[in-house]
C-alpha positions in Angstrom: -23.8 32.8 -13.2 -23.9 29.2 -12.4 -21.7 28.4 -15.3 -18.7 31.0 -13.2 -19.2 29.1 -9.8 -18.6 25.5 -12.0 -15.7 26.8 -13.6 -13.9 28.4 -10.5 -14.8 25.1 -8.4 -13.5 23.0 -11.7 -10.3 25.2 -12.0 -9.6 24.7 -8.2 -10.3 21.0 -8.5 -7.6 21.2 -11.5 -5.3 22.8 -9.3 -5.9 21.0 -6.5 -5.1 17.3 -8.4 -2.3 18.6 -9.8 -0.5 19.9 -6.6 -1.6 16.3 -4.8 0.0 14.7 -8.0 3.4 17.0 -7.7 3.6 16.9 -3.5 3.5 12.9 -3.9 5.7 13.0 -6.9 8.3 14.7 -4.9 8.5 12.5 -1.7 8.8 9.8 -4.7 11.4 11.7 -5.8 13.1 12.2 -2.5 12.7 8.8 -1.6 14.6 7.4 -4.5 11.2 5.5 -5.6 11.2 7.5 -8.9 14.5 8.4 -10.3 14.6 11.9 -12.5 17.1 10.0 -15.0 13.8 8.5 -16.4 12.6 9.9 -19.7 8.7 9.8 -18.9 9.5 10.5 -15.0 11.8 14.0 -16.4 8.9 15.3 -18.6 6.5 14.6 -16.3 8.4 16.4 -13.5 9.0 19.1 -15.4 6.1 19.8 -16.9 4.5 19.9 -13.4 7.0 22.1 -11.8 6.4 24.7 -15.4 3.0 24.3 -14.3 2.8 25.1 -10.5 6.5 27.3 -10.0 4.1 30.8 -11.5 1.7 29.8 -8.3 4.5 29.3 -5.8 6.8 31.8 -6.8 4.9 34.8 -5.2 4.2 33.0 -2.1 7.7 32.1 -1.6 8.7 35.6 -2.1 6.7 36.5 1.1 7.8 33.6 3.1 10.6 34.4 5.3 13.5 31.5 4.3 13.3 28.4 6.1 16.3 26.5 4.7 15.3 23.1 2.9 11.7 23.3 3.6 9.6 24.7 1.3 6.0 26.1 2.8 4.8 27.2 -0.2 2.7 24.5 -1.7 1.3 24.4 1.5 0.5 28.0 1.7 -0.9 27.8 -1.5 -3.1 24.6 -0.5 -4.8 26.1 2.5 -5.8 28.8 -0.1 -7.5 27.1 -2.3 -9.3 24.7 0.1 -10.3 28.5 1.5 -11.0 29.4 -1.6 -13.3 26.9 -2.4 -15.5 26.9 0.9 -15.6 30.9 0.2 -17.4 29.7 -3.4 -19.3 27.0 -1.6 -20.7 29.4 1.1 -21.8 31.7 -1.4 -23.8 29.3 -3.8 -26.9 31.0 -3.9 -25.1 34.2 -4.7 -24.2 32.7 -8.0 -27.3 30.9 -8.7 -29.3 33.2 -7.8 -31.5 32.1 -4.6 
C-alpha cells in the first residue's frame, strides 16, 4: 500500500509542477515576455494547455462565467493541495500503522 500513497503524492506533485509551470507561463504570455510566434515557446504552450484543458474543462463547466477571468486553475489548485493533505493525514492508513 505504500507504493499507492507514493504514486498519488508523485502524480499530484506532477500535476502540481506542471500547473505552476503553465499559470507563470501565461502571465509570461500576457505580459508580452514570451511571444507565442516562437517555435519552442508554441509547442511548449501547447503541449501544456493539451495537458491540463481535460482537468479544467469540467470545473469550468460548473463555474458560473466570470468574463476574462478564468477560476479554474485555481479551483483545481486548492484541490489538489486538499488532496494531498487528505493523503498526508491518512499515512498510516496506507502503510499500515
Amino acid at each position: 500500500m505504500g507504493t499507492l500513497y507514493d504514486a498519488l503524492m508523485l502524480i499530484l506533485n506532477v500535476v502540481w509542477f506542471v500547473m505552476i509551470v503553465h499559470i507563470i507561463m501565461s502571465w509570461l504570455i500576457n505580459f508580452q515576455v514570451l511571444n507565442l510566434r516562437q517555435p519552442l515557446i508554441w509547442q511548449l504552450w501547447n503541449g501544456l494547455n493539451r495537458l491540463l484543458e481535460p482537468i479544467y474543462t469540467p470545473v469550468r463547466n460548473i463555474l458560473p462565467n466570470t468574463g476574462g477571468l478564468d477560476l479554474a486553475p485555481l479551483i483545481v489548485f486548492i484541490a489538489i493541495i486538499i488532496l494531498q493533505r487528505a493523503l498526508i493525514n491518512n499515512y498510516g492508513w496506507f502503510h499500515g500503522f
